[in-house]
N, C-alpha and C positions, 0 to 999 in steps of 0.2 A: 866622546865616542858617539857616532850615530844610532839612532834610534831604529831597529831594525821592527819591518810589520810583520804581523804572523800571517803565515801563509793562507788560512782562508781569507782574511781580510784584503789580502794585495791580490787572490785572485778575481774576488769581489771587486776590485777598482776596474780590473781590465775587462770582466764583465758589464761593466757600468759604465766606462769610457767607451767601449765597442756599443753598446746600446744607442747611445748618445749620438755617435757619430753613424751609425745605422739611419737611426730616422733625422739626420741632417743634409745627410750625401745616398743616403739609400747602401745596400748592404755589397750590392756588386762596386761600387763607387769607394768603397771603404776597404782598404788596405790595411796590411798588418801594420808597416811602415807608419800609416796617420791615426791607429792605435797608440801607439808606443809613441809617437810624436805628442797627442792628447797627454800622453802621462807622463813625459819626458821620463823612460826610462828606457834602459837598451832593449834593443830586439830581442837578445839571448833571455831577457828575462818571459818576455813571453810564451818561448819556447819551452821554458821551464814549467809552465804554468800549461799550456793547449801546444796542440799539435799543427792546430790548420785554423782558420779563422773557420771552418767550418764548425771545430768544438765549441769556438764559442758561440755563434748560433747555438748551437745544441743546450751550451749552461743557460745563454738567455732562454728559451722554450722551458729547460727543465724549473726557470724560476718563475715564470709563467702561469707553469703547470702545477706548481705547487701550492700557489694561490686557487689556482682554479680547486685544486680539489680540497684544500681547505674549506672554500664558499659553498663545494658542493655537500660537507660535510656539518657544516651550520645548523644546530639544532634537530637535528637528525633523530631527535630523543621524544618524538612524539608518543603518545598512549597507544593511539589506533592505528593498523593498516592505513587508512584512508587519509587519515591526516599523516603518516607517515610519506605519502605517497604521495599527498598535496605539495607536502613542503619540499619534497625530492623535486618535483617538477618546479615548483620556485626556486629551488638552488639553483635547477640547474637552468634557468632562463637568467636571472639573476646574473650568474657566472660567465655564462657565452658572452654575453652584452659587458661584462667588464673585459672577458678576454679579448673579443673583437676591435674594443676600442683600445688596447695594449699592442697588438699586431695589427695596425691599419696604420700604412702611412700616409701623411697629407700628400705632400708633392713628391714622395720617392717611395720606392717598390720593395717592399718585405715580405715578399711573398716567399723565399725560403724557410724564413720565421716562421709566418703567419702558417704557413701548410704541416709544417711539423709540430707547431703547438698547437693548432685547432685539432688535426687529426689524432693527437696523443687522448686530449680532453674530450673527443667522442668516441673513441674506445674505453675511456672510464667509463661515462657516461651511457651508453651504452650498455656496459656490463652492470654498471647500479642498478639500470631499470630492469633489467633481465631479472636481477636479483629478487628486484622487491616485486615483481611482477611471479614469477615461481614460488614467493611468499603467497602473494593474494593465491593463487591457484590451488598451493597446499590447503590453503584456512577457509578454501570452496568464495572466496569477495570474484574469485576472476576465473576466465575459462579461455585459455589462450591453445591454438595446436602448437603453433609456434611461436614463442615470449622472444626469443632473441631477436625476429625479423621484424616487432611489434617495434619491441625497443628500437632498434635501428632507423628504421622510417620514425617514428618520434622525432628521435633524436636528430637526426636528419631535417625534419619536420621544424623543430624548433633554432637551431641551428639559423636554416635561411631564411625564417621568419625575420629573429635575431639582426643578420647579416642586411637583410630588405628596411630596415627600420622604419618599416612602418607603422606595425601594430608594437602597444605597449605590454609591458611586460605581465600583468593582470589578465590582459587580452590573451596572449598568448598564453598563458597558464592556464586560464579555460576551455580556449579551445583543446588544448592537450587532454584537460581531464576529460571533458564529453568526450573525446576520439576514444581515450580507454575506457570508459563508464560505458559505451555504445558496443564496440568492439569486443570486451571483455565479458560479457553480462549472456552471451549465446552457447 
């Protein structure tokens, strides 16, 4: 009698064969066809599983992004505001810089990827700093008019730092704090 998979696991293969063959052929290059060919199983079973190769895009991002805010969630359990705040902005330099190098491809174009899991991860991101930035303002550490547009440009800020690889991640973690530390303190 064959061995039948459970159905997370066997959507998980076709997530992970479609990945594969993304950053091989690039994602417009990559057919449901040479899916299901990678896995040797029928077409109908894909169907079963996604709609459009566009969902699977979307599962890959969504397992992207779950990483991502895992890392952005890492030790998050500091004492103080400040070191709270610290470590926030090293997750999230941290996290960019693994996500960027997960949606960047060498010689082929994932930029459908790439634009739906960066964009999902600076609206976390974003809304974290908001958060912990409405924190400081409550407990009098920060004096923002506006904490969301702060966050945003940050975010934004660290981001194409990130994406420019040029400065290191320390680097860029400092500069972030002196922008809020300067920015916030009026």
């Amino acid at each position: 009698m064959a061995e039948t998979k459970d159905s997370e696991e066997r959507r998980n293969e076709f997530v992970e064969a479609a990945e594969k063959l993304f950053r091989e052929h690039g994602i417009v290059d990559t057919t449901i066809n040479s899916i299901v060919k990678e896995m040797n199983v029928a077409k109908g079973l894909f169907y079963y599983y996604f709609k459009s190769k566009d969902d699977v895009i979307d599962a890959i991002s969504e397992k992207y992004n779950e990483l991502f805010n895992e890392m952005m969630n890492a030790s998050m359990d500091k004492d103080t505001y400040e070191e709270r705040l610290e470590q926030y902005i090293t997750n999230c330099v941290h996290s960019f810089r693994v996500l960027t190098r997960q949606v960047e491809g060498e010689d082929v174009d994932l930029t459908p990827l790439s634009s739906r899991s960066i964009e999902e991860a600076k609206k976390v991101s974003i809304d974290g700093l908001c958060d912990l930035f409405e924190e400081g303002m409550k407990d009098g550490t920060l004096q923002f008019v506006h904490p969301k547009y702060y966050a945003d440009i940050l975010i934004s800020g660290i981001l194409t730092l990130v994406e420019e690889k040029e400065a290191g991640d320390d680097e860029i973690k400092d500069i972030i704090i002196d922008l809020i530390e300067r920015s916030g303190k009026d």
